[in-house]
C-alpha positions as CSV (number, residue, x, y, z in Angstrom):
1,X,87.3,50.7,82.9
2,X,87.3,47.9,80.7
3,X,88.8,44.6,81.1
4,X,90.1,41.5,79.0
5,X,88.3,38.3,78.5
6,X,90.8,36.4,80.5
7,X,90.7,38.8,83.6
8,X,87.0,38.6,83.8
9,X,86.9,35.0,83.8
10,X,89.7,35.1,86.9
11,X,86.9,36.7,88.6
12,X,84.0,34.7,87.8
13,X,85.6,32.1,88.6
14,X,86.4,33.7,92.2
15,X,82.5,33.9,92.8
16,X,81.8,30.9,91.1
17,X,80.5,31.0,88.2
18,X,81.7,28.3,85.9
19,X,84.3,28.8,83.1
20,X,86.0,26.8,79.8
21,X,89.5,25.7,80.5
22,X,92.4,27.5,79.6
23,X,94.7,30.3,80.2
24,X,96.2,33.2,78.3
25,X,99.4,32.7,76.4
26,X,101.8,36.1,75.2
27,X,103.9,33.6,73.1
28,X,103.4,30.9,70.1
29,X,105.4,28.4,72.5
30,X,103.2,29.4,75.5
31,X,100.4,28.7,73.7
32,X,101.3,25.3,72.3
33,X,101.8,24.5,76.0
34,X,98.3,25.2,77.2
35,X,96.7,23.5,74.0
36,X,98.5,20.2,74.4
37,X,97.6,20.0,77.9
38,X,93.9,21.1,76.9
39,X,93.8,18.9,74.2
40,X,93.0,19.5,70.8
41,X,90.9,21.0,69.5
42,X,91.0,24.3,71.3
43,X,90.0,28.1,70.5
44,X,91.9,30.8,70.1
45,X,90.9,33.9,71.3
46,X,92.3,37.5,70.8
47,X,92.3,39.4,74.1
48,X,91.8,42.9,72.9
49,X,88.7,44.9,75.5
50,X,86.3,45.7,72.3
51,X,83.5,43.3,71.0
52,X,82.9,41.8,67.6
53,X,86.2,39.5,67.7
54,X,84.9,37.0,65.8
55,X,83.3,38.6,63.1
56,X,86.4,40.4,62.6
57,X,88.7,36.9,62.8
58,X,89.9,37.1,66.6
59,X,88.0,33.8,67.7
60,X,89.1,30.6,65.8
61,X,89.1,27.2,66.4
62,X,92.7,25.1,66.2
63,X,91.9,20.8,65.5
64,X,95.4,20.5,66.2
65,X,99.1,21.8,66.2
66,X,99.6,22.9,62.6
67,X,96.0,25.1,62.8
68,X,96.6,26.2,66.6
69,X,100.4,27.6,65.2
70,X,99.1,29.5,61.9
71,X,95.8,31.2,63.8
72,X,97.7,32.1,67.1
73,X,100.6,33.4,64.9
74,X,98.1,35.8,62.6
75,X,96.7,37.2,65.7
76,X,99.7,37.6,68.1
77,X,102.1,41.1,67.4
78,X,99.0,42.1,64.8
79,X,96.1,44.7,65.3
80,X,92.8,43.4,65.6
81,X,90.0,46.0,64.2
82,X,86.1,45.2,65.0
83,X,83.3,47.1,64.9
84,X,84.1,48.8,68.4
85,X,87.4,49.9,67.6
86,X,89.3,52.0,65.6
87,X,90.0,51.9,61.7
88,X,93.9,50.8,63.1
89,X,92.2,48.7,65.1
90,X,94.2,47.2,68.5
91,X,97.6,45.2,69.1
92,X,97.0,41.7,70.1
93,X,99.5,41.1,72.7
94,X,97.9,38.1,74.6
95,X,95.9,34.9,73.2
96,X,93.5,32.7,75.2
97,X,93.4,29.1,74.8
98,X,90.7,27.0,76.1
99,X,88.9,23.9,75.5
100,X,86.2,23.4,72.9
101,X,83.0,22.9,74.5
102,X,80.5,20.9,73.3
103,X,77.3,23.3,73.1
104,X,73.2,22.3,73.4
105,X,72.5,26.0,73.8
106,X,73.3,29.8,74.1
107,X,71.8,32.3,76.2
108,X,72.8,36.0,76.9
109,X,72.5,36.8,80.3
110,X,74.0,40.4,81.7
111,X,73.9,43.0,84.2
112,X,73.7,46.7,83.9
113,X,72.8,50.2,85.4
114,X,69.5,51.6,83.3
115,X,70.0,55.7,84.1
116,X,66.6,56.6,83.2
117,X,65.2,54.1,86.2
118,X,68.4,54.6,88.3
119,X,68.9,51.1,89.0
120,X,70.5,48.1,87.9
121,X,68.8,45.6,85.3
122,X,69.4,42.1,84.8
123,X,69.1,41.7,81.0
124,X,68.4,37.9,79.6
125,X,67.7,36.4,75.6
126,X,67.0,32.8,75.5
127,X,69.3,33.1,72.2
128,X,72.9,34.1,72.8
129,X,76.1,34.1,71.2
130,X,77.4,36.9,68.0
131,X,74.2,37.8,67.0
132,X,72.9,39.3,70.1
133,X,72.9,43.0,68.9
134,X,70.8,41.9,65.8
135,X,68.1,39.4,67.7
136,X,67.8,43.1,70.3
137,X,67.0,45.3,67.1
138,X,64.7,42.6,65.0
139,X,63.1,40.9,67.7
140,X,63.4,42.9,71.0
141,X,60.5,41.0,72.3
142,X,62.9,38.4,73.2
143,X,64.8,40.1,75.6
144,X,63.7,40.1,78.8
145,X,64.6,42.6,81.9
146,X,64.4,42.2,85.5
147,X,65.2,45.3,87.4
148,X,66.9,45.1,90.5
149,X,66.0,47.6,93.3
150,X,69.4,48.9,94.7
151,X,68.2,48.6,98.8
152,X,66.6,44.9,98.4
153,X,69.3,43.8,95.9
154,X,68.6,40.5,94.7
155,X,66.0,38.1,95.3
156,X,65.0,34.7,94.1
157,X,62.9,35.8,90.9
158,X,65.3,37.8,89.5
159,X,67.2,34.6,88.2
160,X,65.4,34.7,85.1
161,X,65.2,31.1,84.8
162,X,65.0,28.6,88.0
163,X,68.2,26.7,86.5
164,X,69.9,30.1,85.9
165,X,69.8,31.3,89.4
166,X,73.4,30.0,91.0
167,X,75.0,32.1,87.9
168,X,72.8,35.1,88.0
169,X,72.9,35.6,91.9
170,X,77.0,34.9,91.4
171,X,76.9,37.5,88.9
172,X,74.8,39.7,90.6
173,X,77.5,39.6,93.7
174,X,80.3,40.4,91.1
175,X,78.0,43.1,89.5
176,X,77.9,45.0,93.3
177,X,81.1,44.0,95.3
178,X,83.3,45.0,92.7
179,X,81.0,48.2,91.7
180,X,80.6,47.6,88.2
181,X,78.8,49.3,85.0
182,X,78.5,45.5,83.6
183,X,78.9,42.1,83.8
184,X,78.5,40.4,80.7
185,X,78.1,37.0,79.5
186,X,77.7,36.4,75.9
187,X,77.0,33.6,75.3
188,X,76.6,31.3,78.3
189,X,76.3,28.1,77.2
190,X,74.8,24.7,78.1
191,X,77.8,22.2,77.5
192,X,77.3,18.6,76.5
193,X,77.6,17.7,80.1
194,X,74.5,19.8,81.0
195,X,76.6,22.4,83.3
196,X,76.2,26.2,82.8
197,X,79.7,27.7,81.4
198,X,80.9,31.3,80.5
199,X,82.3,31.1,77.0
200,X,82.8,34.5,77.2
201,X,83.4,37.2,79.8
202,X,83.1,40.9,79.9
203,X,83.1,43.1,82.8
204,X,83.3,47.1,82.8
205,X,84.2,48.5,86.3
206,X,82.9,52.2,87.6
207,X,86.2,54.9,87.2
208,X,84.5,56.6,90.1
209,X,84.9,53.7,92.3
210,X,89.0,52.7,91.5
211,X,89.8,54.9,94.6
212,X,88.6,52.3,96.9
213,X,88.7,49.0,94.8
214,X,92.4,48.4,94.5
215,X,91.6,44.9,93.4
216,X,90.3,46.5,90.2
217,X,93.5,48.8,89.7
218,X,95.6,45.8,88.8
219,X,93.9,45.1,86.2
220,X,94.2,48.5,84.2
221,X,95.6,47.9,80.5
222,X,96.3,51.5,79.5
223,X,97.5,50.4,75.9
224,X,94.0,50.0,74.7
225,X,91.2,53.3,74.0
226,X,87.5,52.6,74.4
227,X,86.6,53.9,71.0
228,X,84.0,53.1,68.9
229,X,83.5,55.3,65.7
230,X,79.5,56.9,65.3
231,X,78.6,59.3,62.7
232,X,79.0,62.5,63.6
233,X,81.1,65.4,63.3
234,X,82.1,66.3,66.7
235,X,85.2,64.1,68.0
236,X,84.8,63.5,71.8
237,X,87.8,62.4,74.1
238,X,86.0,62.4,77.8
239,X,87.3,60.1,80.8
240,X,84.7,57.8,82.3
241,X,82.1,56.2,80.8
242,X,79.3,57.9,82.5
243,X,80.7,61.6,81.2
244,X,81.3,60.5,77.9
245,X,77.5,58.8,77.6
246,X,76.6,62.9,79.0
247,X,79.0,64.7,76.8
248,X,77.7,62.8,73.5
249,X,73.7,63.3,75.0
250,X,74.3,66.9,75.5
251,X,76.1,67.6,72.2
252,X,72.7,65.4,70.5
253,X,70.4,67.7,72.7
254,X,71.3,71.2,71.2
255,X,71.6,69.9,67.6
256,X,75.1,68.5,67.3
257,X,76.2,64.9,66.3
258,X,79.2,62.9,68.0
259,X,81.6,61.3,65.5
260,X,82.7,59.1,68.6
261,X,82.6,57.2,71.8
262,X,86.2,57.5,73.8
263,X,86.4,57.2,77.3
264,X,90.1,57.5,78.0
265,X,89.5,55.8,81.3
266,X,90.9,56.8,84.4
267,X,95.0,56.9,85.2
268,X,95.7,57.6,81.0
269,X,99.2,58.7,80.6
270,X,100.1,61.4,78.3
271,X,101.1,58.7,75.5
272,X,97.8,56.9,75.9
273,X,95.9,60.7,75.5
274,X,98.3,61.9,72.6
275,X,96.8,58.3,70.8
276,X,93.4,58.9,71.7
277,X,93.9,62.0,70.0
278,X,95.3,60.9,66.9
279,X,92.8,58.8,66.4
280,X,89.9,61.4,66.6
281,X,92.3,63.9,64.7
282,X,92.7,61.1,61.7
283,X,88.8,60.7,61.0
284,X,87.8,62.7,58.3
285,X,84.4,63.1,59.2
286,X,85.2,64.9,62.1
287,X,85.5,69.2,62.1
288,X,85.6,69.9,65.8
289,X,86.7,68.1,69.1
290,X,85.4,68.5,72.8
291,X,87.8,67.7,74.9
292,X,85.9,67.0,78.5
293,X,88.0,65.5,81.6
294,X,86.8,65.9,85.1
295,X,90.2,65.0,87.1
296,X,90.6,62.3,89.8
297,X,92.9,59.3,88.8
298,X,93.2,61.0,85.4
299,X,94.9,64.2,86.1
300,X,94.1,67.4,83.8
301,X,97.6,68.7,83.4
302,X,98.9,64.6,81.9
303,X,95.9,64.9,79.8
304,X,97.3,68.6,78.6
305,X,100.6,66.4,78.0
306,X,98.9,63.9,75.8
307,X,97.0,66.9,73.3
308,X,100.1,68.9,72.9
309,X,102.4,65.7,71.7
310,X,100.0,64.9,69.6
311,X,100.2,68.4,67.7
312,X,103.7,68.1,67.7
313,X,103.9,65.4,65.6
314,X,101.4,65.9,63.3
315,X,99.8,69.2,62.1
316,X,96.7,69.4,63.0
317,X,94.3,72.1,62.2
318,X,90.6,71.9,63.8
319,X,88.8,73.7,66.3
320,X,89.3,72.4,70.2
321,X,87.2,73.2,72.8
322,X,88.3,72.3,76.2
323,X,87.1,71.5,79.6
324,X,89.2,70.6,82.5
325,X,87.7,70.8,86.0
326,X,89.2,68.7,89.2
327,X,92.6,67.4,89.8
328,X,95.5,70.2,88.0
329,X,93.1,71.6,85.9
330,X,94.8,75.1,85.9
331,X,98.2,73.6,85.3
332,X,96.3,71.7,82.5
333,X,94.9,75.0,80.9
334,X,98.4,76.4,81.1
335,X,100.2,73.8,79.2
336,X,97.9,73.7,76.5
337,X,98.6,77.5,76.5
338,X,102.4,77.1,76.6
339,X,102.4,74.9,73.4
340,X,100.6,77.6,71.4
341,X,97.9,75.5,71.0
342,X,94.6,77.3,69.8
343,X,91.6,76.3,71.5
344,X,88.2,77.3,73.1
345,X,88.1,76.6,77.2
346,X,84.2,75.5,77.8
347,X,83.4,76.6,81.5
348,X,80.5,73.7,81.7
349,X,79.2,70.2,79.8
350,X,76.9,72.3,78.6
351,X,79.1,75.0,77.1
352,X,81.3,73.2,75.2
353,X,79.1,71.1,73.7
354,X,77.7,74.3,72.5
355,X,81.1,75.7,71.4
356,X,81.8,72.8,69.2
357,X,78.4,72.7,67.8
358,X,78.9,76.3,66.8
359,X,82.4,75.9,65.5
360,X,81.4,72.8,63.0
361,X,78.7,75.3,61.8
């Protein structure tokens, strides 16, 4: 499940870890507020969970009341569309506004689980900032990993850099308490003032673990899809991170391609599943979908609600293939029955990865 900018920043700042300051703002006039207090100049920031907002326009700067007005007015009530979301790209409904910082130097600095070591990794580059996915492809000698054994936890040299260590034990803490696929910050800065700050937050909790970390429920935005757009023929709507990662890597294994990453998350209404939908159904490239949901919090029969509104209001014609195990699944299996819906019901990951393969050829 991820979360906005704004949220994580509540919680570094919980476990210490320095932030900019500022708050979030759902109006123009709310927003005025916090930037006079602030002082100008201030950034803008859209608060949409995807990455690439400021190649895409969602991160501007305001040097005083006439700017902050016209950039928080194009990006509040508009769609925002980077690189990690759709083509329709997501509603801005909340800005943040914090102080400009003046900046020495960037650094990325992260935290993450590597599957094929089955541990966590902290993950460092001594250059930071919007550019991090290009300095990882052209120069991946500059990142540097420290992996984190999950008994010992962590120790003294795993804070990268002597200076670095209050931040990356405090995100380290944040990383386990609140049982996380990733804490993020991209870039952390050195300010004028020679402190540490987290320009920019990003956290992704574990679905598996909502059940017993009700501090992370409140946080759920369910008007938002984790989609990012690959190129592939295979559309993919799976809850949970961790299935979806499987359910594209099984699909790769016997031959197929995924047109998409879209983890519905967990506790997705039916209107948040009938968009999800849509949004596969409306990419050309794509001739089949998987549909793979293991229920807990998101329930197999809602998710059956979701598929058949989205036939309904829009004709639709490509092979489904279907697997529901866990919470309703039966009743999920009958819905999609009762709407007339034509579809393939996978009995295994593996299976339907192999139905759809064989129905795009």
């Amino acid at each position: 499940m991820k979360i906005h900018e704004y949220q994580a920043k509540e919680i570094f700042k919980e476990y210490g870890i320095p932030i900019p300051r500022g708050r979030v703002a759902d109006s123009l006039r709310e927003a005025e507020i916090i930037a006079q207090e602030l002082g100008f100049p201030v950034m803008v920031k859209a608060q949409i969970t995807a990455g690439g907002r400021g190649k895409a326009g969602g991160v501007k700067e305001a040097a005083g009341l006439e700017e902050l007005i016209m950039v928080t007015s194009q990006m509040l009530g508009h769609r925002l569309a980077t690189a990690q979301t759709s083509a329709e790209g997501l509603m801005v409904d909340k800005v943040l506004v914090q102080e400009k910082l003046g900046i020495k130097k960037e650094f990325y600095l992260a935290i993450t689980v590597d599957r094929q070591k089955e541990c966590p990794v902290i993950v460092f580059c001594p250059s930071g900032g919007a550019s991090i996915e290009e300095v990882a492809k052209e120069h991946p000698e500059r990142i540097y990993k420290e992996y984190i054994d999950p008994v010992k936890g962590f120790i003294d040299f795993h804070g990268v850099k002597a200076d670095m260590m209050p931040v990356a034990s405090a995100l380290w803490r944040v990383f386990k308490e609140r049982e996380c696929l990733l804490v993020e910050i991209n870039p952390l800065v050195l300010a004028e003032d020679d402190k540490l700050y987290a320009l920019d937050a990003k956290i992704v909790f574990d679905d598996n673990a909502l059940f017993r970390q009700l501090e992370n429920q409140k946080f759920s935005d369910v008007s938002e899809l984790n989609y990012i757009k690959l190129d592939g023929n295979i559309g993919c709507m799976v809850n949970g991170a961790g299935l979806a990662m499987a359910s594209m890597d099984t699909i790769k294994l016997f031959g197929g391609e995924p047109a998409n990453f879209l983890d519905v998350g967990g506790g997705a209404d039916p209107e948040k599943i009938r968009r999800a939908f849509q949004v596969i159904a409306e990419d050309p490239e794509v001739k089949a979908v998987f549909i793979n949901i293991f229920g807990g919090i998101s329930r197999c029969d809602l998710v059956a609600q979701g598929v058949s509104m989205a036939f309904q209001n829009k004709k639709i014609d490509l092979p489904l293939i279907v697997r529901f195990e866990g919470t309703n699944a039966k009743e999920g299996f009958q819905i999609l029955k009762k709407s007339g819906i034509r579809f393939q019901k996978a009995s295994s990951l593996t299976d339907g990865a192999k139905l759809a393969i064989g129905a795009v050829r």
